[in-house]
N, C-alpha and C positions, 0 to 999 in steps of 0.2 A: 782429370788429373792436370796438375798445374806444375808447371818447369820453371826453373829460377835461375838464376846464373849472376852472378855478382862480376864487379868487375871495380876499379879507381883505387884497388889497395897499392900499397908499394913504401917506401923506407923513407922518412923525415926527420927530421930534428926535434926536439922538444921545442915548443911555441907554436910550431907549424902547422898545416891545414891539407888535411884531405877532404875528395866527396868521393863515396861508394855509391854504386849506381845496381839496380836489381830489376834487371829487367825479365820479363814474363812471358811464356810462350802461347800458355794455356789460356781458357775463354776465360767469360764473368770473374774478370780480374778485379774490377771495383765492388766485387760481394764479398772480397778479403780482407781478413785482419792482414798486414804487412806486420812484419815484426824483424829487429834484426838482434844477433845475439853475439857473443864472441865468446871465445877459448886460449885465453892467455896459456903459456908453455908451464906443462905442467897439473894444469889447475883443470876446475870444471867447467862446463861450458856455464854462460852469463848472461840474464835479460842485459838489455842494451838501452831498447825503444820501442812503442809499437806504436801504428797510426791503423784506426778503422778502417771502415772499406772508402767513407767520405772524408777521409778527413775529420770527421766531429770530432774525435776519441783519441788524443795521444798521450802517451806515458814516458818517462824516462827512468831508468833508475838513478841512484843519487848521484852516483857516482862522476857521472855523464852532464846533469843538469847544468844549463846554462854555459856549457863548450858546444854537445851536439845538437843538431837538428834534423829533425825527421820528415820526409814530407813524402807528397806522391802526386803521379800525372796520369792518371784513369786512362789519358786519349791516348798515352803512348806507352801504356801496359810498364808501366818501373816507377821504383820508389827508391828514394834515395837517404844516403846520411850523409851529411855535413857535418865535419869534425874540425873546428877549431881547437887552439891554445892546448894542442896533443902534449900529452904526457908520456914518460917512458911506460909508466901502468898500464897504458892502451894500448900495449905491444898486445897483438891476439890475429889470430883466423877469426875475420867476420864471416857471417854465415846471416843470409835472410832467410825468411820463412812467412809462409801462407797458410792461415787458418783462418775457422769460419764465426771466431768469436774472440774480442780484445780483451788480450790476457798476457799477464806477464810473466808468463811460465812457459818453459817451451815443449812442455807435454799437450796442449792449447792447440799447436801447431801441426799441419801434415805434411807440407812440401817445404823441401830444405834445396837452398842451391850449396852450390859442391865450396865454399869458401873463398877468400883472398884474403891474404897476409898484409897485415899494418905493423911496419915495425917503426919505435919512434927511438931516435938515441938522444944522448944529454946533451 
């Protein structure tokens, strides 16, 4: 079983810049897809990004492309997101997640960490 815990969210401005950090408790943490998703208010939850267990494999949805970036550090069990040129739209509860195969669905996924809130204003 694999633990997750998210942490970097917190309140910005539109233009502005967070990085979410998702760090790992559990073993053969580089045999994971990392995947992260959000839950705007209201709405349903949302693929994000996802990065294989090496790195080879990552996706974004459109939404996201070319503001965020996704990446990961095997040695030091966390994966992170970089969020540039934030929007009010990408107000949400991020939420990472650990499955055994790169997909951008998050039925795909087993271990969920417990969220952080990104709110952005105008």
């Amino acid at each position: 079983q694999v633990q997750l815990v998210e942490s970097g969210g917190g309140s910005v401005q539109a233009g502005g810049s967070l990085r979410l950090s998702c760090a790992a408790s559990g073993r053969a943490f580089s045999t994971y897809t990392l995947g992260w998703f959000r839950q705007p208010p209201g709405k349903e939850r949302e693929f994000v990004a996802f990065i294989s267990g090496r790195g080879g494999n990552i996706d974004y949805a459109d939404s996201v492309k070319g503001r965020f970036t996704i990446s990961r550090d095997n040695a030091k069990n966390t994966a992170y997101l970089q969020m540039n040129d934030l929007e009010p739209e990408d107000t949400a509860v991020y939420y990472c997640a650990a499955g055994g195969i790169a997909r951008n669905t998050a039925r795909w996924y087993d271990y969920w960490g417990q969220g952080t809130q990104v709110t952005v204003s105008t």
